[in-house]
N, C-alpha and C positions, 0 to 999 in steps of 0.2 A: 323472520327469525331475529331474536334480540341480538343487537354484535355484542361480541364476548369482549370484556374492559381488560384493558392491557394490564396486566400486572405490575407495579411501583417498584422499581428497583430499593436494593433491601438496603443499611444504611452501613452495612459493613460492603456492602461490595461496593457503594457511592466514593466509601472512604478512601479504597483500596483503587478503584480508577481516577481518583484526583492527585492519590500517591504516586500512581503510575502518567499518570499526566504530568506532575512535576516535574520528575526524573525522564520524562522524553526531553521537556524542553531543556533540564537544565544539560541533557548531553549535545541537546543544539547549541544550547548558549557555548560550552564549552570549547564546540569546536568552533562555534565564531569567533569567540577570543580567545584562546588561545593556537590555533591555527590557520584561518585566514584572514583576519584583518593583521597579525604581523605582517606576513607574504603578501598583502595586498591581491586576497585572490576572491573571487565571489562566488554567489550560489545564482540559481536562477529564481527568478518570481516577484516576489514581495521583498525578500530576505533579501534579493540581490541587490533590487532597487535602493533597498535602505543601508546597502553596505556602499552601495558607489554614493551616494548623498552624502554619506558622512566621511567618504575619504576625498569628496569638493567640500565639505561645507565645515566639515569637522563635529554638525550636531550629533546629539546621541544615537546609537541604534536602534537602543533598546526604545527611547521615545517615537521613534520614525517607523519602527517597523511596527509599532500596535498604532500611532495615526495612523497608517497608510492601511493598516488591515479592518480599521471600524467600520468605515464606510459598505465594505465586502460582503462582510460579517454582518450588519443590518440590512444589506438586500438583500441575502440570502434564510433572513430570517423565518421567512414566510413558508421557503421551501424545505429547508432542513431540520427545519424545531429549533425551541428555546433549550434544549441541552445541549445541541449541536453549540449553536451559540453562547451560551455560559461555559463550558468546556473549553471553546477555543481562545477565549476572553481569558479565563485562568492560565490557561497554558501562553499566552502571549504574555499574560502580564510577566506572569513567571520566568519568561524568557529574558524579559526584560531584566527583571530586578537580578537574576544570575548573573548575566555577560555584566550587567555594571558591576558588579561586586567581585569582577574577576579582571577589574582594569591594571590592578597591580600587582597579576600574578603572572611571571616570567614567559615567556610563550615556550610551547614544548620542542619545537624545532623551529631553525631557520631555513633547513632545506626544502627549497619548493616543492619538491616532488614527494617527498614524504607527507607536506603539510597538505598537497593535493589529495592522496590516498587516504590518510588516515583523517583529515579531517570530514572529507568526502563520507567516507564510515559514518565517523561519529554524529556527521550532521544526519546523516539518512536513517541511522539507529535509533535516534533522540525523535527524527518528525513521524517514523514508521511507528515510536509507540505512541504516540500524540494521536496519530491515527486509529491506529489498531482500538483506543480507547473514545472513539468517538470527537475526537478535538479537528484542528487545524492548527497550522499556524504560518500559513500564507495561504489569501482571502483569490490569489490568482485560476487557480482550477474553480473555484465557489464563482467566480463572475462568467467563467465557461460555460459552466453549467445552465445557469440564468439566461449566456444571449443565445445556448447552442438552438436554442427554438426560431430564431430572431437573424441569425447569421449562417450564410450557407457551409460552416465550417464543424467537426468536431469538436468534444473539451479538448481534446488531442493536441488539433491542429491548432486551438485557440490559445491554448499553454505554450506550446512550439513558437507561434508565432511572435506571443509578446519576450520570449529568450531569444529571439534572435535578433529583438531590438536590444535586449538589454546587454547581452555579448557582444553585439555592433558596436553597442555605447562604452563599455568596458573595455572594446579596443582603442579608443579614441582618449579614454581617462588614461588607462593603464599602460598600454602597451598592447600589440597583440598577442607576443608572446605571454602577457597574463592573461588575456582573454583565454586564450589556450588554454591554461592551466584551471584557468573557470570554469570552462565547459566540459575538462577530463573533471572534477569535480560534481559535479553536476551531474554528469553520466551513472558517477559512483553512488553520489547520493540517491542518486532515481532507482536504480539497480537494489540497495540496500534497504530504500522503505518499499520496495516490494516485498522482497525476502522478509521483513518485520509484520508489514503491514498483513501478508495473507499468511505470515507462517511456514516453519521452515519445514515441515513436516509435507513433503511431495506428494499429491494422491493421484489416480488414473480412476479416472472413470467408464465405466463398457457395459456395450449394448451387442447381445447376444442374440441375431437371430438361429431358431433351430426347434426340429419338428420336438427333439428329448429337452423341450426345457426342464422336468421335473427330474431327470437324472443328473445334468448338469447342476443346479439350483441344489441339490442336495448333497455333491461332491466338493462343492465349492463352498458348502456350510461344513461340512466333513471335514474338506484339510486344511481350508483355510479360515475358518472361524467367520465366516460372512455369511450377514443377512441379506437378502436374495431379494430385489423386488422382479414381481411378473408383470409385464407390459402386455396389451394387449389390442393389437393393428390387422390390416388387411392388406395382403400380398397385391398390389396394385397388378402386377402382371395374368395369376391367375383367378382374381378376386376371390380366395378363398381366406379364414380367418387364419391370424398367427398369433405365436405369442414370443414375446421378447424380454430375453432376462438382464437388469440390469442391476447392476453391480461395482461396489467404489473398495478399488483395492490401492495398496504403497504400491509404490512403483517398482519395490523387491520382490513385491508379488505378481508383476504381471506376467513374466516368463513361465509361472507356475499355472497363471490361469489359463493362459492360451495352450500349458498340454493339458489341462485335465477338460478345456474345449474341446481339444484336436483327439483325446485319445477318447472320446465317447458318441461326437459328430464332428467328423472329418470335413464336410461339408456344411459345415456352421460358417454363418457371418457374423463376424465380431469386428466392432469399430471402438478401439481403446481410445479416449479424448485426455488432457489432461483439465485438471480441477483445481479453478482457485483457493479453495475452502471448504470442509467440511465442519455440519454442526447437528448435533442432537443426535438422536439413534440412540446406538450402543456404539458407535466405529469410535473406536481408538488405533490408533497410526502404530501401536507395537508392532513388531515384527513375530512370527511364529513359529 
């Protein structure tokens, strides 16, 4: 069977993800200059590196943190595609050319702990839509990825690992009390490009076993406007066939699913999971 050719993204939605690429980085840049390079505070990864470099060395950011990410970004070429990589390229440059052009503009706080939280935000805001649009803009999880085959470790642990040298080292440049303030930073940011990156709209996903799946399945299309997939397995215990309904509801709908579960087979098994992401169907995350 001939494979089916991927469809060419169209040249308005190109336009509209490199718009939205700019404006992730330039909310990075913003918080890196105006938030923590006053505070002398960092981030983790790539960013981090090139913010402790330039508070020894005084070079640019914006030049250190796109060297230090080409290298990343061409081994990973192979793995992630040429959009992956031209996307990330724009969005670094981009980074770049903002934080420089924001060298003399006043920083918005001197209090550390404010520049901690909020810049924290803004960095995690800025990298989560960079993401959410297919970019990067630290090549550190991209070299995970690459040696996780190669190294007895996760991208997890392999991201982890190199932060805990670079907060080591930011104790020694900065203080440890900044180091501190880096890695509450860090936490914030990481926390924030998740919420950006998968979307703030919460979904559960459930898998219903039960002999009435077609009463269920029709209740559940009934009050709560969802499409119904039937799954269809074998009861390991008494090897006879089953069928299993699953279904991706908001998380303001779960308490609804589990009565109109409970009030049709009381003896149903239902295991609610929670979901990265939803895409295509009909689901939209409205409430009803």
């Amino acid at each position: 069977m001939a494979q089916r050719k991927r469809k060419k993204e169209s040249i308005a939605h190109l336009i509209i993800r490199y718009v939205m690429l700019f404006l992730g980085a330039a909310l990075a840049a913003a918080s890196i200059e105006l938030f923590l390079i006053p505070n002398e505070i960092i981030d983790g990864g790539i960013i981090g590196t090139s913010l402790l470099i330039n508070y020894l060395t005084g070079f640019s950011f914006g030049a250190l943190v796109l060297l230090i990410n080409i290298p990343f970004l061409y081994a990973g070429l192979k793995r992630l595609g040429k959009d992956f990589l031209f996307s990330s390229l724009f969005s670094i440059i981009a980074l770049a050319i903002v934080e420089s052009s924001l060298h003399h503009v006043a920083p918005i706080t001197d209090d550390r702990l404010l520049a901690t939280v909020f810049g924290g935000l803004t960095l995690g805001a800025g990298v989560g839509i960079v993401i959410r649009n297919s970019g990067a803009l630290d090549g550190t999880e991209i070299m995970g990825i690459l040696l996780s085959k190669k190294i007895p470790f996760s991208v997890g642990e392999f991201v982890m690992f190199i932060n805990i040298f670079i907060f080591g080292w930011a104790g020694f440049v900065l203080g440890w009390e900044q180091a501190m303030f880096s890695i509450l930073t860090y936490y914030i940011a990481s926390k924030t490009i998740d919420a950006v990156g998968q979307g703030f709209n919460e979904t559960k996903a459930a898998l219903i076993v039960t002999n009435l799946t077609s009463e269920i399945a029709d209740e559940i299309g009934e009050t709560l406007g969802r499409g119904v997939t039937k799954l269809y397995g074998q009861n390991s215990y008494q090897e006879t066939d089953t069928e299993v309904v699953y279904v991706v509801v908001t998380r303001l709908e779960v308490a609804k699913l589990k009565s109109i579960v409970h009030s049709i087979d009381p003896s149903a098994f239902t295991t609610i999971m929670d979901t990265q992401e939803v895409h295509g169907g009909r689901f939209k995350s409205t409430g009803h």
